[in-house]
N, C-alpha and C positions, 0 to 999 in steps of 0.2 A: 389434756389436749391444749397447743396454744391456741392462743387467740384468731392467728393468720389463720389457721386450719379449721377452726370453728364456725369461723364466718363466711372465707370462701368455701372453703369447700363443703361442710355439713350444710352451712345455706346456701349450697347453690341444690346437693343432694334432693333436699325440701324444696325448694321452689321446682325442680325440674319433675318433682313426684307430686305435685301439687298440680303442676301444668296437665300433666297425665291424667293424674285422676278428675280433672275440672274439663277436660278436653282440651286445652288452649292447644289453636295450630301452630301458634308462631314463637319462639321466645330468643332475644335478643338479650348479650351476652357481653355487659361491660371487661374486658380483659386489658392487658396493658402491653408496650411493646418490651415492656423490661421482663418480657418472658423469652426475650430471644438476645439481650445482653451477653456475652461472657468474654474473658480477655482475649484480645489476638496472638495470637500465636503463642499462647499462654502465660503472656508477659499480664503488668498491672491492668491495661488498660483495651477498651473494645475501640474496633475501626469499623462503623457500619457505611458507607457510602452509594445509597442511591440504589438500594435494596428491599429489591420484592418479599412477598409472602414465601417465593419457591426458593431464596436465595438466602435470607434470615432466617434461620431454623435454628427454632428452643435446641437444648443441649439433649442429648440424651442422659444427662447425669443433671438433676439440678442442683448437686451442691458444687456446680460449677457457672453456675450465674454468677452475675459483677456484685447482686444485691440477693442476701440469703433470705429468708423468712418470707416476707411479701409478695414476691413475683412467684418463689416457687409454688404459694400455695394457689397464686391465681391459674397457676400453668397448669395443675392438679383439677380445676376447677373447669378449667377451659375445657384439655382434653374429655373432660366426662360430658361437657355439653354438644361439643361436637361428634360426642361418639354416641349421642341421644336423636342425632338426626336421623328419621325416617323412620322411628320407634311409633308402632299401630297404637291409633286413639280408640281407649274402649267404645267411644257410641261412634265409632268412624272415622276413616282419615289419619292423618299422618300430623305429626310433629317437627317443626323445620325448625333449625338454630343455625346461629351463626354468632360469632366472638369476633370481637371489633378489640381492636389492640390502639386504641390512639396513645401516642407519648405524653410524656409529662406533660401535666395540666396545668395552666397559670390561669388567674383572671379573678371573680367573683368567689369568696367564700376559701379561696384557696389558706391551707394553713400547715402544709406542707412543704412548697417550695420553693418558692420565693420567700415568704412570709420569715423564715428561719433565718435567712439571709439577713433581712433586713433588722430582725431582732437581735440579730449579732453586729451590725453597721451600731446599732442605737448604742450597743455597748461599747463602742471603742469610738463617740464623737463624731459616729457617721461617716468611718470607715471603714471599707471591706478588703478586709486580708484576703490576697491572694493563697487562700493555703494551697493549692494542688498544682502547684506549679505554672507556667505561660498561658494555662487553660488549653481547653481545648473546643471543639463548636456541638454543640448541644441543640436537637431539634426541638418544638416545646408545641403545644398547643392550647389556641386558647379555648376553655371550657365550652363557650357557648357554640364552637363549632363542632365540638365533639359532641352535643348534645345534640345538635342540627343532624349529625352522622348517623346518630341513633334513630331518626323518625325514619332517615331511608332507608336505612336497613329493615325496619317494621316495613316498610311499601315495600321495598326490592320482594321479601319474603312473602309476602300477598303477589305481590304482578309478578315476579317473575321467580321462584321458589328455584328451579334448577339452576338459577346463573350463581348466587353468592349460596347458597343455602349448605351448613356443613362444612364450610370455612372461616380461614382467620382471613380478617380483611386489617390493614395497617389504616390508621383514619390520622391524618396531617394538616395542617393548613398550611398560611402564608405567611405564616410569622417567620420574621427575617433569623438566619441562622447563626446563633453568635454564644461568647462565653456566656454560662449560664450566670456567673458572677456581675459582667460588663450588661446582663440584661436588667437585674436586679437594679442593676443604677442609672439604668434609661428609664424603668418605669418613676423614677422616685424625681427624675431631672426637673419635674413640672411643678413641687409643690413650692408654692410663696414662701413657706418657711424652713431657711436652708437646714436648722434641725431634722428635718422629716429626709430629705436628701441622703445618699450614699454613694461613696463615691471607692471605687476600687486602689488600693494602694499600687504603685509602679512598681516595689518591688513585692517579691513572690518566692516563698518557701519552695524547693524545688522540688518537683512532682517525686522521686524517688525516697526521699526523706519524709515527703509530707505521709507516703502512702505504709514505709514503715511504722513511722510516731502512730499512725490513725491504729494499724493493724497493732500495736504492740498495748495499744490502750483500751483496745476492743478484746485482746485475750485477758488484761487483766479484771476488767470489769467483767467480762465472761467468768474467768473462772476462779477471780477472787470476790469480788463485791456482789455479784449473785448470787451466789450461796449461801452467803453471811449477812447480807446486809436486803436479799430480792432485789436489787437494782436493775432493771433491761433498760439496753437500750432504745431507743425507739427507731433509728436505724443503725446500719452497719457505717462505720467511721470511714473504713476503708474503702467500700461499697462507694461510699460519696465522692472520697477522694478520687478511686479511679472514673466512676461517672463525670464529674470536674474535669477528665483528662482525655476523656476519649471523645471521638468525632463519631455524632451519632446524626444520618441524615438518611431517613426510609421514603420509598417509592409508593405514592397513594395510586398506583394507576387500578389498581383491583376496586377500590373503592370506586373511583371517577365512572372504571367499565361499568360492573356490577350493580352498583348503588346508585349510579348517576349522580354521585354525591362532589362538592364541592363547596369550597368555604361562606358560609352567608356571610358572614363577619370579614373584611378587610382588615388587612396588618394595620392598619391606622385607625378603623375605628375599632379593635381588640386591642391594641394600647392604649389609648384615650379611654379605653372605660375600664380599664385593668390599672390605671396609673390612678385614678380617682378614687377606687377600691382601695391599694394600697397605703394611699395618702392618705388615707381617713383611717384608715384601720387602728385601733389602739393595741399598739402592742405591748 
């Protein structure tokens, strides 16, 4: 079994049969929005623009997401927990869930998505290749508001169980919308020493080529160097490249309704402690 499936979904299995058997009423359900990712109109890349919960909808095939492995198995993960809502508690009562899909995480601890970035500026003297082409706008979130998200959703499901309860809710902030590349080198723009700094290159491998080279290196290590050698990747190359290319920007209005939720954290003060993060980080 791999790993993505072990984790989400057998541990979600266990926590949700844990909940049951402990009585717990309420259980809140980290999920991600790259469960509703896939190309437009079946080309490299996704066009999400300013789309709800009813209008982003997972694939019914997951091996048709932008990103293989990870997302499918949260999607696997989600739907069990959503379909766990209003299942009888043995000493009484009812069990409410709901799966919160915020985007990509930047900020504290992150070592995922930015942080790769920036380990690849250090290698090339503090510069970042444009590999995916002109870019494209990339929504992102900073962690501490996605964790902020999390407590309303625990209230929403106490005070008001029928408004969000048994749904996906999309969790956003107000982090400004931009290449996820050209963001990596605004957070780094602050540090005294211009070694720590990244700066994007002007020119740029063009998105069709970059999205070949990435796929064409992603079957050889799939199905020569794993075999032989166990090598995985830890993401999908192509996966990146078209994420890098697509315009991805969701509508939190279910959140704001439902959860009465909204960003604690300011875009100025979620860079200013996400750029202090970064710059210290040893990579």
């Amino acid at each position: 079994m791999c790993i993505n499936n072990l984790v989400c979904v057998t541990g979600t299995e266990n926590i949700l049969a844990m909940c049951i058997d402990r009585n717990i009423p309420r259980l809140v359900y980290c999920s991600t929005s790259e469960v509703t990712l896939v190309p437009y109109l079946g080309g490299c890349f996704s066009l999400v623009v300013n789309q709800t919960e009813s209008k982003a909808l997972p694939p019914s095939n997951e091996h048709s997401l932008v990103f293989p492995g990870y997302p499918a198995s949260k999607l696997r993960a989600e739907q069990i927990i959503l379909a766990a809502d209003k299942t009888p508690l043995p000493r009484g009562g009812y069990l409410r869930t709901i799966a919160l899909r915020p985007t990509l995480l930047y900020g504290e601890q992150d070592c995922r998505l930015v942080t790769p970035l920036l380990k690849m500026a250090r290698l090339q003297n503090g510069r970042l290749v444009r590999f995916a082409g002109p870019g494209g706008k990339q929504q992102i979130t900073y962690v501490g508001n996605a964790a902020w998200a999390h407590i309303r959703a625990k209230d929403a499901l106490l005070d008001n169980p029928g408004g969000a309860a048994g749904l996906p809710v999309f969790i956003t902030d107000d982090t400004p919308i931009d290449d996820l590349l050209r963001f990596a080198s605004r957070v780094t723009a602050t540090a005294d020493d211009p070694s720590l700094r990244c700066r994007c290159t002007r020119w740029y491998v063009p998105a069709l080529l970059a999205y070949l080279l990435a796929a064409i290196l992603e079957r050889m290590i799939t199905w020569c160097a794993h075999p032989l050698l166990r090598v995985r990747l830890p993401v999908s190359p192509s996966g990146v490249v078209s994420y890098l290319g697509s315009i991805v920007l969701y509508n939190r209005l279910r959140a704001a309704i439902q959860l009465d939720y909204s960003p604690v954290y300011s875009s100025e003060q979620a860079l200013r402690m996400s750029s202090r993060y970064y710059i210290r980080k040893k990579l």
